[in-house]
N, C-alpha and C positions, 0 to 999 in steps of 0.2 A: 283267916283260913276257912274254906266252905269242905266241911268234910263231907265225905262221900258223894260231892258231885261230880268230881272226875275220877271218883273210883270205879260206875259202870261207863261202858261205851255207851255214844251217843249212837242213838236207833234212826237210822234212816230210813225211809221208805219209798222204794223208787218205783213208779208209777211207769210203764213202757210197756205196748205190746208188740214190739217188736226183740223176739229171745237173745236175737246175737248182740240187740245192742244192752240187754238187761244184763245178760252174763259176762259182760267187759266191763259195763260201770260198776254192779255189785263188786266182782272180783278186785275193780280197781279200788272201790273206797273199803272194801274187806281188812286187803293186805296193808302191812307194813308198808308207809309209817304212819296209815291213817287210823287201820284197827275202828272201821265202825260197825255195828250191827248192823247189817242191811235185810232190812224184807223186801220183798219184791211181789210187787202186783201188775198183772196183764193187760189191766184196762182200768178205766174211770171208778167202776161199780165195787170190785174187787177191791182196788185201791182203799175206799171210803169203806168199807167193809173190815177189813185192816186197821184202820185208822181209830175204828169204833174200838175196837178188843183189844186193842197192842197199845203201850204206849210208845206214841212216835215224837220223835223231837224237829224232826225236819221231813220234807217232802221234798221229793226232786221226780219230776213233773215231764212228759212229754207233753207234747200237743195234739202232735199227727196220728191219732187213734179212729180206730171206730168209733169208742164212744169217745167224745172229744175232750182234750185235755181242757180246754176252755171253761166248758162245761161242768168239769170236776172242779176246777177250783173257783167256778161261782158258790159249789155245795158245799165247797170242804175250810174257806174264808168266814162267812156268818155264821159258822156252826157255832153257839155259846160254849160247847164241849169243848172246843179247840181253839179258843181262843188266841187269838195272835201266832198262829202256829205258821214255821217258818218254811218257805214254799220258795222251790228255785227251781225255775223251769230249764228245760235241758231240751231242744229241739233242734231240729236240721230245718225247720223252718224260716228264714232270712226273711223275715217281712217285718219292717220296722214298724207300722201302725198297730202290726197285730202283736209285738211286742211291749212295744208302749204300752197299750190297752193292758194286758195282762199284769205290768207292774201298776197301773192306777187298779184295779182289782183286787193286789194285793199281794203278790208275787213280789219278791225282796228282789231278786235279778232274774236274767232270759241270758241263756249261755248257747251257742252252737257249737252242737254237737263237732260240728269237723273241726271248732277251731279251740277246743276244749282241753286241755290236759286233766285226768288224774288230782295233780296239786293244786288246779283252778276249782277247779268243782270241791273239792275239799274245802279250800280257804273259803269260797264262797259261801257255804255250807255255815260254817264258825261265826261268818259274818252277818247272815240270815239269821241263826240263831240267837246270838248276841243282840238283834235287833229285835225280834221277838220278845224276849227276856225285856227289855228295856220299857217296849211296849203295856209286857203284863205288869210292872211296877208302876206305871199310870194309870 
């Protein structure tokens, strides 16, 4: 029995600066029956800013920013502070190279947006995490 790990929610942190889609995935991974903590940040910068003062268990990532999702999770992967922290990018961008590329980086999966449910992003989430965790025990 591991007590009190599943006694808080697990804390996501969803990286997007685009509002309508932050306030459908938050609202979605919020509610029942996933019940996570979600913060939310606007850009790359903010993001890592977050990431410093909160503890986060997971990132879910856009790509298509100003400051570019790429770019954050070159920052937010070697950080020694964060180590192995589980990162799942969530983009409407369909470029197979540039997703590839993001999981050799360090990204656990690359989800599109259009073709995404609520429950996919969730499980993937658990399964990111779970990889992580396995990660810091090596």
């Amino acid at each position: 029995m591991e007590p009190l790990e599943q006694a808080q929610p697990v804390t996501v942190l969803l990286i997007d600066d685009n509002p309508e889609d932050r306030k459908f995935w938050s609202a979605a991974l919020r509610n029942p029956p996933f019940g996570f903590f979600v913060l939310e940040a606007y850009g790359g910068e903010s993001g890592l800013k977050l990431c410093e003062s909160q503890h986060v268990d997971c990132v879910v990532l856009d790509l298509e920013m100003p400051e570019s999702g790429l770019f954050t999770l070159l920052r937010l992967i070697p950080d020694p502070t964060r180590r192995h922290v589980a990162v799942v990018v969530l983009t409407k961008l369909a470029q197979p190279a540039l997703l590839r590329l993001m999981k050799n980086l360090g990204a656990y999966e690359c989800l599109l947006k259009e073709y995404c449910s609520a429950e996919k992003l969730a499980n993937t989430i658990g399964q990111a995490m779970a990889s992580a965790k396995s990660k810091r025990a090596i």
